[in-house]
C-alpha positions as CSV (number, residue, x, y, z in Angstrom):
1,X,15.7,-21.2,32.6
2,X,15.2,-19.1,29.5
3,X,13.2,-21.3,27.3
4,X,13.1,-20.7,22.9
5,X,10.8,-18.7,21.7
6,X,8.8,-19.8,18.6
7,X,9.8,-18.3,16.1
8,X,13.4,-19.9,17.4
9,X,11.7,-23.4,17.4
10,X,10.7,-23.0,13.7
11,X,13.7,-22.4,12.3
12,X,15.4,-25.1,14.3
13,X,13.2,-27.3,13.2
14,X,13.7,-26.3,9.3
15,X,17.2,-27.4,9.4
16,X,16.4,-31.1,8.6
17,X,13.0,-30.7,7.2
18,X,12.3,-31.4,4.0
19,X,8.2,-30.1,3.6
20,X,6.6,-27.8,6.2
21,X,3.4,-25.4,6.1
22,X,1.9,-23.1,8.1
23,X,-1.7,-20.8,8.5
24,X,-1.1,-16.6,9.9
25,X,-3.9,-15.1,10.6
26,X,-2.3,-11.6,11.1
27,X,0.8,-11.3,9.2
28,X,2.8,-8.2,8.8
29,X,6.1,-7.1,6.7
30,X,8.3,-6.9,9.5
31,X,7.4,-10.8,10.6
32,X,7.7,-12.1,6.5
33,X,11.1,-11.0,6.8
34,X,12.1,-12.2,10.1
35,X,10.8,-15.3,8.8
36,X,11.1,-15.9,5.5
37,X,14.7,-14.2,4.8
38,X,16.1,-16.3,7.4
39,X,19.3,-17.8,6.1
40,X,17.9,-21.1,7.6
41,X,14.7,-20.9,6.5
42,X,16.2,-20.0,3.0
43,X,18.1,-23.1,2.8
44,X,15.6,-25.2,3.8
45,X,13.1,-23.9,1.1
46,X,16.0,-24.5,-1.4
47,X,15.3,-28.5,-1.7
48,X,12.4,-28.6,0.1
49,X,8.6,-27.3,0.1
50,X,6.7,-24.8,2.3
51,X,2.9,-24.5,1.8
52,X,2.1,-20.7,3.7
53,X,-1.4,-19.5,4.3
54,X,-1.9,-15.7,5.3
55,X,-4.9,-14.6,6.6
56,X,-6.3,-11.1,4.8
57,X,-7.1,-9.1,8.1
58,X,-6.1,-5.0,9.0
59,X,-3.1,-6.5,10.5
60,X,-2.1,-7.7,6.8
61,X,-1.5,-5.0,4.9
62,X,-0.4,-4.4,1.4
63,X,3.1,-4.3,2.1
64,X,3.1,-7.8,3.8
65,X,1.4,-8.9,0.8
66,X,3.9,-7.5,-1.7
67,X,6.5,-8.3,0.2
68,X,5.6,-12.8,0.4
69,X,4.7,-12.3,-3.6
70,X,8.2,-10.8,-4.0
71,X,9.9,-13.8,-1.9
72,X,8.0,-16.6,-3.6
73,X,9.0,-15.4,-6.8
74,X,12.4,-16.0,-5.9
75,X,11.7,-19.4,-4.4
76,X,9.4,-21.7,-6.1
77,X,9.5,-24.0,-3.2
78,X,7.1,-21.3,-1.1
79,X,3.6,-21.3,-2.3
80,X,2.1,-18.7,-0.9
81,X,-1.9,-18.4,-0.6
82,X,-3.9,-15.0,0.6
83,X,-6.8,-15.8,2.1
């Protein structure tokens, strides 16, 4: 049987959560959006609080960078850290 995939998992899970984190070492702009702008992942980080680490690599570029500053701005629940 077809089975979730991860990234199907997380956002299942955000719906009753009310803290959550997580450590990428290879992060690109495509994937913050998939994840981050998520309308479920939004509305969990609306009451509650999401710790991110993002591994600094040549996978994570600029624009990946720019782009989780320019959502945790919006959202003070997302703290965002570059390693």
């Amino acid at each position: 049987p077809p089975t979730p995939s991860l990234h199907e998992l997380f956002l299942g899970a955000c719906q009753d959560a009310i803290c959550g984190g997580g450590a990428f070492a290879f992060v690109s702009n495509l994937g913050v959006k998939l994840l981050l702008e998520d309308e479920n992942f939004l509305s969990f980080i609306e009451n509650g609080h999401f710790d991110l680490v993002a591994g600094v690599d040549e996978v994570t570029n600029l624009k990946a960078l720019e782009t989780l500053n320019a959502i945790s701005e919006k959202h003070p629940n997302l703290n965002v850290l570059h390693t």
